[in-house]
N, C-alpha and C positions, 0 to 999 in steps of 0.2 A: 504494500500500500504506500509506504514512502517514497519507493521509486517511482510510484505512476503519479504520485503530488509532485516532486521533485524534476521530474519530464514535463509536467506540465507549467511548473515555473520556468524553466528554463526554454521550452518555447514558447511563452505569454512574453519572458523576457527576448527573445532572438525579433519575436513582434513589434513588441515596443521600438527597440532599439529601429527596426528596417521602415516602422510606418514615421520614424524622426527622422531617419533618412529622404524616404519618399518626400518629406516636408521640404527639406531642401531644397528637391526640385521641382516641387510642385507651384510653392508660395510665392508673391510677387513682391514682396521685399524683405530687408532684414530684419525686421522686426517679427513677423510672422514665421520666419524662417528661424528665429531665435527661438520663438514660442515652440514651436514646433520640435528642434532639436532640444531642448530644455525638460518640454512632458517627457519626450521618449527616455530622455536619456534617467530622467530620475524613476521614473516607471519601471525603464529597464532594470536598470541598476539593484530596485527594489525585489524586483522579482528575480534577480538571479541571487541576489543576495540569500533570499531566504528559501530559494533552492538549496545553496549553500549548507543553510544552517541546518537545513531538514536531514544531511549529510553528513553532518559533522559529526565525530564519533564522543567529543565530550561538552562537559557548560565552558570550561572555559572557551574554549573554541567559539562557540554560540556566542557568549557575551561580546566578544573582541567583535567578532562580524557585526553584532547589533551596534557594537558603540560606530563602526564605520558606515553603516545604515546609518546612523540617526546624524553623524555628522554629514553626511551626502547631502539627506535630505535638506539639512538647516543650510548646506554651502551652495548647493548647485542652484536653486532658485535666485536665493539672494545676489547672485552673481549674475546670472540668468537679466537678470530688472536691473541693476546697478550698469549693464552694458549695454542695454535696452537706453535707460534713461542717457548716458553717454553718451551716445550717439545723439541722442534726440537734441541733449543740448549745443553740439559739437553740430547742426547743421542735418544731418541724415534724414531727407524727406520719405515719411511713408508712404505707401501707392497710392496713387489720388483717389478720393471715397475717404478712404479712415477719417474716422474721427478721433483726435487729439485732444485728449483732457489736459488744460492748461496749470500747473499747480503742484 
């Protein structure tokens, strides 16, 4: 039963990670294209992670993975918006339609 949970995070995670890719090529600017690689990658990330852990043969093991899950989670967003908004202040216009919250 662990393997077939374990198979299935790790191809929820192979998903994630390939539908942030497709974003890349699909989206019409970087912003969108941020967004995009940003979901997959912490989704991904998540779901192989706790493939991982479903694997792992002790807790400590488990804990270390969990504590790099939970710093993923708290980094890659934050970073995700901090590069987002950089840009936006540095000029980088979005596709024409968006609407731009000023603030």
């Amino acid at each position: 039963m662990i393997k077939v949970l374990t198979n299935l995070c790790f191809c929820g995670s192979l998903l994630a990670f390939g539908l942030g890719t497709l974003g890349l090529y699909r989206f019409p600017d970087s912003y969108t294209r941020l967004h995009a690689v940003g979901m997959g990658d912490t989704l991904g990330v998540g779901l192989l992670g706790l493939g991982l852990m479903l694997l792992s043969p002790n807790w400590l093991l488990r804990l270390k993975l969990g504590g790099i899950l939970l710093l993923f989670w708290l980094i890659n967003p934050t970073m995700s918006h901090l590069v987002a908004k950089a840009g936006l202040l540095h000029g980088v216009k979005p596709a024409p339609g968006t609407k731009v919250r000023k603030g």
